[in-house]
Rosetta silent file (secondary structure, phi, psi, omega in degrees, C-alpha in Angstrom):
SEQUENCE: XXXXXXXXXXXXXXXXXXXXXXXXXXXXXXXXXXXXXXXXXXXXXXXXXXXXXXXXXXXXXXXXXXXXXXXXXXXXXXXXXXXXXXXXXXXXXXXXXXXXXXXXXXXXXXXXXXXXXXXXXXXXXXXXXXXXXXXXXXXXXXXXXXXXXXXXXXXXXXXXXXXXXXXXXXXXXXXX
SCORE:     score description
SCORE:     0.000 S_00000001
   1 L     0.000  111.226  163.037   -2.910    0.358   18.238 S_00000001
   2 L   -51.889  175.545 -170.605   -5.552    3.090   17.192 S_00000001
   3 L  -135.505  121.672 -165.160   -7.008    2.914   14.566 S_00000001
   4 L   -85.631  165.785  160.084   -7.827    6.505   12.252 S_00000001
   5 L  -103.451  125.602 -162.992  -11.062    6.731   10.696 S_00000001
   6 L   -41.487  150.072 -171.608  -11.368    6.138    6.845 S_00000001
   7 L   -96.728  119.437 -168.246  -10.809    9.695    5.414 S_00000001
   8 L   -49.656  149.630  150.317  -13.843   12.029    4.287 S_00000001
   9 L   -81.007    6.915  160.366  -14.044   12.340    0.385 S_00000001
  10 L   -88.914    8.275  173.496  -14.237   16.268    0.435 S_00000001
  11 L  -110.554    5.253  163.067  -10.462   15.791    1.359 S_00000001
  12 L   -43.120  -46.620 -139.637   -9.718   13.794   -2.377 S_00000001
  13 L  -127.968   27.843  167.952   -8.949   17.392   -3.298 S_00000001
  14 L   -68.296  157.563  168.450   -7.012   19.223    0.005 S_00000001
  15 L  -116.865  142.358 -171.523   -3.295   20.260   -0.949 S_00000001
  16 L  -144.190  125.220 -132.071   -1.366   19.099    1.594 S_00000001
  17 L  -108.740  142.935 -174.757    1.954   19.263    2.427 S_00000001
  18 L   -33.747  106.205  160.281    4.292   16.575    1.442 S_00000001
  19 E   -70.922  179.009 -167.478    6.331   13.913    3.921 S_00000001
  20 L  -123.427  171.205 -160.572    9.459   12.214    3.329 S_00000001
  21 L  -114.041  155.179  171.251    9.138    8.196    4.068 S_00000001
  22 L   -54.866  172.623 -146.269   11.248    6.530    6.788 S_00000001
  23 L  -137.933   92.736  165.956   14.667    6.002    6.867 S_00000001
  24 L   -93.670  155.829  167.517   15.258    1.843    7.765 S_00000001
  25 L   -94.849  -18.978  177.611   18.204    0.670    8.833 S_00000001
  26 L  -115.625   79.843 -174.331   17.207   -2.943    8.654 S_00000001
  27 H   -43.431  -48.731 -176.768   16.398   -3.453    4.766 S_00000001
  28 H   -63.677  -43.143 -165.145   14.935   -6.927    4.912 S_00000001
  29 H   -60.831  -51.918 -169.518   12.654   -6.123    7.837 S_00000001
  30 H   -52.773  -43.853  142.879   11.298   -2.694    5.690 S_00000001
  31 H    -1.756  -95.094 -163.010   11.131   -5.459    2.425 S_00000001
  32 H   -50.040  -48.353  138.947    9.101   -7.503    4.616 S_00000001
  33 H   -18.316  -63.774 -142.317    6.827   -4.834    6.041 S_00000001
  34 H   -91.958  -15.584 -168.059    6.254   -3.192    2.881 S_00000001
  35 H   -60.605  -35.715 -154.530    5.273   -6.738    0.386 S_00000001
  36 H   -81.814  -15.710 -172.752    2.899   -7.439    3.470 S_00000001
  37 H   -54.248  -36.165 -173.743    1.613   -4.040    3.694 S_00000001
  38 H   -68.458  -62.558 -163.523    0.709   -4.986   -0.078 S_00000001
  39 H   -66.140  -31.848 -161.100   -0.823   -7.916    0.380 S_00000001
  40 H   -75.443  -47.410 -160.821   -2.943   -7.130    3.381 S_00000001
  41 H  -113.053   16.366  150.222   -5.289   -4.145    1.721 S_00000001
  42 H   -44.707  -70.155 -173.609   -4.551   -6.224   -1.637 S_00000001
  43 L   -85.624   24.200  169.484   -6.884   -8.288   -0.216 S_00000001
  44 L   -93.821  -13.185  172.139   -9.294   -5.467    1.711 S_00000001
  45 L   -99.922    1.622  170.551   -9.958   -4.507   -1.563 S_00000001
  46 L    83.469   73.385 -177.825  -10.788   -8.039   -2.579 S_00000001
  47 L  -169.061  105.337  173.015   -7.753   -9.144   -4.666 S_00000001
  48 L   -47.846  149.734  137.334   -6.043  -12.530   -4.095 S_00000001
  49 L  -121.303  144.770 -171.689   -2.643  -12.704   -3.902 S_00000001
  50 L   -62.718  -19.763 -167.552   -0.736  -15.593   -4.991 S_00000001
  51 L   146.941  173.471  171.023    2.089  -14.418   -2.440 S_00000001
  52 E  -144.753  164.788 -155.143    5.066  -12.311   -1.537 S_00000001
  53 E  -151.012  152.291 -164.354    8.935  -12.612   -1.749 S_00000001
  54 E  -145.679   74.687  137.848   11.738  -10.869   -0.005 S_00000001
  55 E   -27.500  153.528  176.740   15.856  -11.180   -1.780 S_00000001
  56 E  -150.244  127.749  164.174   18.703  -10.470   -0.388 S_00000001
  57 L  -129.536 -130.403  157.567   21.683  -10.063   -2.292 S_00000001
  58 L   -94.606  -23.945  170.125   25.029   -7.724   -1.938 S_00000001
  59 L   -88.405   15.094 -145.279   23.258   -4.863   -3.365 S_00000001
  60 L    68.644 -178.625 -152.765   20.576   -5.006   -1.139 S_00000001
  61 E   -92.588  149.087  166.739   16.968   -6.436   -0.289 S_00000001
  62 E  -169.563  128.497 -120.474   14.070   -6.279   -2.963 S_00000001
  63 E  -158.632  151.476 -171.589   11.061   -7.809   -2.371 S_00000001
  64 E  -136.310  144.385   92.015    7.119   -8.646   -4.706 S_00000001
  65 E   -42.096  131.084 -179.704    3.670   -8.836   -3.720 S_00000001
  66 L  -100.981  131.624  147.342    1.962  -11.533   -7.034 S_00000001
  67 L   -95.454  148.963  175.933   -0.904   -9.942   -8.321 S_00000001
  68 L   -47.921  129.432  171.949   -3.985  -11.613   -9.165 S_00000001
  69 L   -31.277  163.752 -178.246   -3.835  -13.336  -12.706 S_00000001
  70 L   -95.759   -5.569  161.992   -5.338  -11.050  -15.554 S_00000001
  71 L   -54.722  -46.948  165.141   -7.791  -13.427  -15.892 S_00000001
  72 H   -41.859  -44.447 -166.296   -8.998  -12.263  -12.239 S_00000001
  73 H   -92.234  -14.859 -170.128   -9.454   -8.763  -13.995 S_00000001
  74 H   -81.690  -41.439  153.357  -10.806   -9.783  -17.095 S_00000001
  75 H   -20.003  -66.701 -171.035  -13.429  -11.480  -15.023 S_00000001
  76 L   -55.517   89.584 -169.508  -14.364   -8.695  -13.146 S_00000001
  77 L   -43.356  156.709  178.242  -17.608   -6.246  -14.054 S_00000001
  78 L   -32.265  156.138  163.430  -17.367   -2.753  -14.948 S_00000001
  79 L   -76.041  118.969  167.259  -16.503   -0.431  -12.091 S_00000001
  80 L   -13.774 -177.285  134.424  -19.533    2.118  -11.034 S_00000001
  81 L   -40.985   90.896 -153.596  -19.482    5.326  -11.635 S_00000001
  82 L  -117.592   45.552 -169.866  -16.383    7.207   -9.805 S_00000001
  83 L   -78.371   -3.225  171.908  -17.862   11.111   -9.950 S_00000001
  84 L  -117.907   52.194 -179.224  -16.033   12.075   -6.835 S_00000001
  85 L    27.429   23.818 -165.980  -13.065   10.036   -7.630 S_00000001
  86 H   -79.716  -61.439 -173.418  -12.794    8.164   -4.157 S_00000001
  87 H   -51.459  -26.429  168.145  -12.842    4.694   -5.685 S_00000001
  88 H   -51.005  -62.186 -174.819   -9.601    5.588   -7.623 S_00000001
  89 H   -83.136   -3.661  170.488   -8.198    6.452   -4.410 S_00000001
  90 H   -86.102  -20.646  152.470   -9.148    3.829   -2.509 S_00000001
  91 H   -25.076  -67.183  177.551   -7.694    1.424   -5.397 S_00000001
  92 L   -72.158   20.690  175.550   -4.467    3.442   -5.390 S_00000001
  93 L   -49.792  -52.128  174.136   -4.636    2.458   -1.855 S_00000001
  94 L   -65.051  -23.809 -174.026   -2.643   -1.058   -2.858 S_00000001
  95 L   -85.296   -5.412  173.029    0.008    0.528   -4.433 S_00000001
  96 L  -103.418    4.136 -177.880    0.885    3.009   -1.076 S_00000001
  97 H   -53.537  -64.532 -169.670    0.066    0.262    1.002 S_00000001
  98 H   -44.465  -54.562 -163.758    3.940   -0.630    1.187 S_00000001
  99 H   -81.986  -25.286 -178.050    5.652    2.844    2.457 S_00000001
 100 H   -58.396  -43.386 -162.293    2.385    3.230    4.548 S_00000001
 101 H   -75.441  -59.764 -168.916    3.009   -0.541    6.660 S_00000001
 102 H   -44.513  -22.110 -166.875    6.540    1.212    6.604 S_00000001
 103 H   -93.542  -61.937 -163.002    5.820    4.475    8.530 S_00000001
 104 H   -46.264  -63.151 -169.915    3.442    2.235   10.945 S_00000001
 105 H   -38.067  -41.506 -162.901    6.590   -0.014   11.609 S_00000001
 106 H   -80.885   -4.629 -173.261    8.742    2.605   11.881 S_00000001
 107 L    81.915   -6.569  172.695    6.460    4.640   14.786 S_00000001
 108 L   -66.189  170.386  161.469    5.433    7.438   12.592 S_00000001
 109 L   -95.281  149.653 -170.639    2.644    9.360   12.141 S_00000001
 110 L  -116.979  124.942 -165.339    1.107    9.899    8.758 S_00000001
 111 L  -105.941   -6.087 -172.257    0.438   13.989    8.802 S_00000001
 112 L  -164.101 -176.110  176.785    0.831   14.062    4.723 S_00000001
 113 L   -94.425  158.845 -151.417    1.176   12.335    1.932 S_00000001
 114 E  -120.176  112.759  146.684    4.314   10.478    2.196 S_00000001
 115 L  -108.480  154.683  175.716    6.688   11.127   -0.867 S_00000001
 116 L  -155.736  169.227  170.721    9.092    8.873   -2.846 S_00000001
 117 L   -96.087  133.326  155.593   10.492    7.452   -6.144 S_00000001
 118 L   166.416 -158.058 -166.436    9.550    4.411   -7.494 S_00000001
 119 H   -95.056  -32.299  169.291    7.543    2.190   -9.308 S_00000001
 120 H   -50.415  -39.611 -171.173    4.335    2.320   -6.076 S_00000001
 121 H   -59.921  -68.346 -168.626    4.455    5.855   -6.641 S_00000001
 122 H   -78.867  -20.496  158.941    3.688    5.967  -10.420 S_00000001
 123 H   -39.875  -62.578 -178.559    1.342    3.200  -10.516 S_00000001
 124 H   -65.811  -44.715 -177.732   -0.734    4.895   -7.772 S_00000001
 125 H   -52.691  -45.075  163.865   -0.188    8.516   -9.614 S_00000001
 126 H   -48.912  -37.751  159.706   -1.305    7.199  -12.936 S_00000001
 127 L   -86.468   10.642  150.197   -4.459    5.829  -11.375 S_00000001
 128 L   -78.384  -47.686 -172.940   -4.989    9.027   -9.967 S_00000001
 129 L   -52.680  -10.841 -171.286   -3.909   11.584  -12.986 S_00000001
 130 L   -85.920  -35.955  170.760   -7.243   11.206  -14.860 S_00000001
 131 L   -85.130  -21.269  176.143   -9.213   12.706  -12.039 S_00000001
 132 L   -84.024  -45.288 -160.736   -6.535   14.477  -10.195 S_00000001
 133 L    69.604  172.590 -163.230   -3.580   15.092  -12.388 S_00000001
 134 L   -45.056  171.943  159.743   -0.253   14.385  -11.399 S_00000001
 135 L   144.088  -83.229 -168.784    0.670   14.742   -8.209 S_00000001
 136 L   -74.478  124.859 -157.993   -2.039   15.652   -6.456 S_00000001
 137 H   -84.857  -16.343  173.627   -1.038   15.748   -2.970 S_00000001
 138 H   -71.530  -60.161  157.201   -4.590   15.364   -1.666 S_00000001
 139 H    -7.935  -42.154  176.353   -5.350   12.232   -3.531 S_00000001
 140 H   -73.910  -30.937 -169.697   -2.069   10.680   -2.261 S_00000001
 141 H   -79.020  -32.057 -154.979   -2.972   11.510    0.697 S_00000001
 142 H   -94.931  -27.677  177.310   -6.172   10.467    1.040 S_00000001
 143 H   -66.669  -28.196  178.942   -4.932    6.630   -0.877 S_00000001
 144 H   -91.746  -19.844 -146.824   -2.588    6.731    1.969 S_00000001
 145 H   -85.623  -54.605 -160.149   -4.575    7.915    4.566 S_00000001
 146 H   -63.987  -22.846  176.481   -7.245    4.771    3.381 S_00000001
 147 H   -65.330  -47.667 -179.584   -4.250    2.318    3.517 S_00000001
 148 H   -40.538  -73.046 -170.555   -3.430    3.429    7.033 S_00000001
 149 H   -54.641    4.651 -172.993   -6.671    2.657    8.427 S_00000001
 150 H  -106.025  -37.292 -167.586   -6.670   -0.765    6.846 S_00000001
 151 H   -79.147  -50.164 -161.829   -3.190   -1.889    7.925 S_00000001
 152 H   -59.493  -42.522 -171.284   -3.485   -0.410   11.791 S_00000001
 153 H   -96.490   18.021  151.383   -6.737   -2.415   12.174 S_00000001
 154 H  -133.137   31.914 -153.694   -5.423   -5.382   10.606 S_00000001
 155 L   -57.546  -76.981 -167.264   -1.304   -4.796   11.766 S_00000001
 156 L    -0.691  -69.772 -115.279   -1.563   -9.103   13.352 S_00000001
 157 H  -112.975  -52.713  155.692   -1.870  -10.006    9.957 S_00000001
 158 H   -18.474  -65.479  179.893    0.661   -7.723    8.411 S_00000001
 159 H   -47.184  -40.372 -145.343    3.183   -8.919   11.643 S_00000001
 160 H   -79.784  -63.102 -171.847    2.219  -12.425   10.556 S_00000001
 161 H   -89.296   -4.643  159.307    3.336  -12.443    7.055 S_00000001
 162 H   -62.119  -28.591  177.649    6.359   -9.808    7.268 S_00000001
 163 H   -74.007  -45.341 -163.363    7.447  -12.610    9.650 S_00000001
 164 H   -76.388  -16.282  141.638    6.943  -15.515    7.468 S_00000001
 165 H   -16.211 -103.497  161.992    9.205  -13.342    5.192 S_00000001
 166 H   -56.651  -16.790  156.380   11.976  -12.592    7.098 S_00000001
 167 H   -89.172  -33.709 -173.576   11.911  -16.354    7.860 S_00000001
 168 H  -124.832   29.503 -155.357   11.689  -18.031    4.711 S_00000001
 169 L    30.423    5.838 -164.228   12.199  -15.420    1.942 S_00000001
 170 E  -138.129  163.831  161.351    8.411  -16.322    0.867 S_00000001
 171 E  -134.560  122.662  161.264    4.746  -16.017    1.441 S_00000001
 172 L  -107.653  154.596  125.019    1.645  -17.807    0.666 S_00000001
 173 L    25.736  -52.638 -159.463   -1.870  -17.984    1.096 S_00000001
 174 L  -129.564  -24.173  178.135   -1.918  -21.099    2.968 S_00000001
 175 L   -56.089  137.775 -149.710    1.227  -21.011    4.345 S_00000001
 176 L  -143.795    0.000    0.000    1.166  -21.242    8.479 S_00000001
């Protein structure tokens, strides 16, 4: 699989024009994709996760990545300085992480920022809006662009636990 190269930080502020996210037909597998998609550049940015989960009901599939305890955050020293706003976007990296593992699965290319509704959206847009404002399609672009290059050069481990998923509705840590 190539692998893109991490995205220049004079493109935080390109306009770019918007993509629409894939269209699965197999809900659990896209689930399963997107928690590990989570968890994988969860932890490239150096944030445990306790695990991920995949449901199935009659209404469809719906699926968690566990975030690190708030103790984990409370923990944590100040952030630098963030004057060209790149750490923001590599942050809102985890929350596009999901539809990004999804496009990879799916054979796409990512040529924009990939839009949708949902709660991944406004999480990453809110950690974007103070330097960007809403929105901003470069910013999105550029958190997805940094997600890409983390999942394609780590897909194995993605494959590994979207699998352990779709076998057992769960993921751990430790779990083999």
């Amino acid at each position: 699989m190539h692998v893109p190269t991490m995205p220049s930080p004079r493109t935080l502020r390109y306009v770019a024009p918007w993509i629409g996210r894939p269209v699965f037909f197999d809900r659990r597998r896209q689930a399963a994709v997107h928690e590990a998609g989570h968890v994988v550049v969860m932890r490239w940015v150096g944030l445990p996760s306790a695990g991920a989960s995949i449901t199935s009901t009659s209404e469809g599939t719906t699926g968690e990545a566990a975030w690190p305890e708030k103790r984990f955050f409370a923990e944590l020293p100040d952030a630098p300085d963030d004057d060209d706003g790149r750490l923001a976007a590599s942050a809102a990296s985890v929350f596009h992480a999901g539809v990004v593992a999804e496009l990879i699965d799916d054979g796409g290319k990512l040529t924009g920022p990939i839009t949708y509704c949902g709660t991944d959206y406004t999480r990453a847009d809110e950690m974007l809006r103070e330097r960007f404002g809403h929105h901003a399609s470069g910013a999105h672009y550029y958190s997805q662009r940094v997600a890409e290059c983390v999942l394609r050069e780590r897909w194995a481990e993605v494959e590994a636990i979207a699998s352990q998923l779709l076998s057992t509705g769960r993921w751990k840590p430790d779990a083999r």
